[in-house]
C-alpha positions in Angstrom: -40.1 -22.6 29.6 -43.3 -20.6 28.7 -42.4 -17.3 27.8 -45.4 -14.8 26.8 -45.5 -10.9 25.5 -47.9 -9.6 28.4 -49.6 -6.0 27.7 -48.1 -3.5 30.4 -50.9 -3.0 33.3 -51.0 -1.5 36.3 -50.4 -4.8 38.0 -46.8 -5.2 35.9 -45.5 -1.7 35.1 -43.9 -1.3 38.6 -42.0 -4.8 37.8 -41.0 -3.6 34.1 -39.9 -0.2 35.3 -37.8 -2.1 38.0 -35.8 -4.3 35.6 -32.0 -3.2 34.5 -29.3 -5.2 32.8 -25.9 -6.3 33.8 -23.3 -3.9 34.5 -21.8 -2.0 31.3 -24.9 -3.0 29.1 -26.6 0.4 30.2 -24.7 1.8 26.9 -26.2 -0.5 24.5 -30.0 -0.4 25.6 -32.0 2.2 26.8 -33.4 2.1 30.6 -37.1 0.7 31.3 -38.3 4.3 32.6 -36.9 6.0 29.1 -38.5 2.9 27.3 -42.0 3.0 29.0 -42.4 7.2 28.9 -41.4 6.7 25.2 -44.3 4.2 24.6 -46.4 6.1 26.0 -45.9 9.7 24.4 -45.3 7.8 20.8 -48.7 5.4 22.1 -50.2 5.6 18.3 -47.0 3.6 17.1 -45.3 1.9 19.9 -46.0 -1.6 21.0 -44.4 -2.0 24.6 -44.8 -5.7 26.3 -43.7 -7.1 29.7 -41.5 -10.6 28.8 -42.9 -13.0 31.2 -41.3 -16.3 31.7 -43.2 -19.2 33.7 -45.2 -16.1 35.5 -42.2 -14.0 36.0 -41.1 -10.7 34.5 -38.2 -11.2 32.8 -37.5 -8.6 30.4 -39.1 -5.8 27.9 -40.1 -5.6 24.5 -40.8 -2.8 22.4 -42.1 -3.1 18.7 -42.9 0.1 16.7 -45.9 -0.6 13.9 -45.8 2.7 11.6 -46.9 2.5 8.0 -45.9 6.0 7.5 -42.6 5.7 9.2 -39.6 8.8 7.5 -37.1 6.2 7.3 -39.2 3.5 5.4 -38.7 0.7 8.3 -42.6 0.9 9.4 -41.8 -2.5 11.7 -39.1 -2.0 14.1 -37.6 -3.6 17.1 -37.5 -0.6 19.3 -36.2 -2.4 22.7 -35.3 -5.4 23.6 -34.3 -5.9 27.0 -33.6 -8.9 29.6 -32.9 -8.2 33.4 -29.2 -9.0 34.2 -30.3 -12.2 36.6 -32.6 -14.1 33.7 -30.0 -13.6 30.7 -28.9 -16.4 28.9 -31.7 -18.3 29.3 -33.2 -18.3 26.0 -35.6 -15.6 27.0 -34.7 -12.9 24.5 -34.7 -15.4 22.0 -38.4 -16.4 22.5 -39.6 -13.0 22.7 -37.9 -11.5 19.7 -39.8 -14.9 17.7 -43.0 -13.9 19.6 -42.6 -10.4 18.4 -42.1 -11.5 14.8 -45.1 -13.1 15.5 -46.8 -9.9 16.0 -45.0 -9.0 12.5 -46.4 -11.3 10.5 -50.0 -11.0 11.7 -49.8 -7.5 10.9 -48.5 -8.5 7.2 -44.8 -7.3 8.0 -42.4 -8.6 5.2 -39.0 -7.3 7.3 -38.2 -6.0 11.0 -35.7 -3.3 11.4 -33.5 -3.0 14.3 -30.5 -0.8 15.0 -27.5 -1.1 17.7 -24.7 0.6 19.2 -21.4 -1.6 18.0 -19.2 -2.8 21.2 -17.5 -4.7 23.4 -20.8 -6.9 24.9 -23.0 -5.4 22.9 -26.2 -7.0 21.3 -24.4 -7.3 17.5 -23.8 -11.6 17.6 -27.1 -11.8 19.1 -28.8 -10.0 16.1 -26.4 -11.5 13.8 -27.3 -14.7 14.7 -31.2 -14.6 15.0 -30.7 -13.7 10.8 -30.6 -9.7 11.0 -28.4 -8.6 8.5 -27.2 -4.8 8.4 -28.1 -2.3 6.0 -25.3 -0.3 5.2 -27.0 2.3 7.4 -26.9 4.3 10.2 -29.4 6.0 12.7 -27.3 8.1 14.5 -24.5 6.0 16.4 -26.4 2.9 15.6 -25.8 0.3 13.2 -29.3 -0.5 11.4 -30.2 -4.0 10.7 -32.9 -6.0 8.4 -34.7 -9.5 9.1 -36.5 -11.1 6.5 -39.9 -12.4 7.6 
């Protein structure tokens, strides 16, 4: 399995904006199209990338890199996201250590995420890549830390 964080083009947006998850995950990520006009009007910050697996897009990523960020998590995990048909794969897995990756190169000690608590939500996955939550709470989402 070669899995690879792919810059969105023209040739790939219409397969990114395409993607969706499995039925009753829609409450627990955000869609592609919110995702994608996000990156795009918050551009100076956000770092959106197609998951491709073996040649195929399999997912989204979305990493914001702000140094002057209000909450004091400048390196976030904005979106992570894999189409309903490629989950469980290991996919998610490789990209969230890819964008870590990314992390580190830019000299990122922690990655923040946040998550809506529920039934089939994303909480055990987070959990068990090593986030760990803070206490707080953006919004109705439960705000996580990893240790890089």
């Amino acid at each position: 399995m070669a899995v690879e964080l792919a810059e969105i083009t023209a040739d790939n947006l219409g397969e990114v904006y395409d993607l969706a998850v499995g039925p009753g995950q829609n409450e627990f990520v955000a869609s592609n199209p919110w995702s994608l006009a996000q990156a795009y009007a918050e551009r100076k910050i956000a770092w959106p990338r197609a998951i491709v697996a073996d040649g195929t897009v399999v997912g989204f990523i979305m990493l914001q890199f702000d140094p002057d960020d209000d909450d004091g998590r400048p390196y976030q995990l904005w979106r992570l996201m894999i189409a309903a048909e490629h989950q469980g794969k290991g996919y998610g897995r490789a990209a969230l250590a890819l964008g870590v990756e990314e992390c580190r190169r830019r000299n990122a000690t922690e990655l923040f995420t946040s998550w809506v608590p529920g039934d089939g939500g994303p909480e055990g996955f987070y959990l068990g890549l090593g986030f760990e939550p803070t206490g707080e709470w953006d919004d109705d989402e439960k705000v996580a830390r990893l240790a890089l």
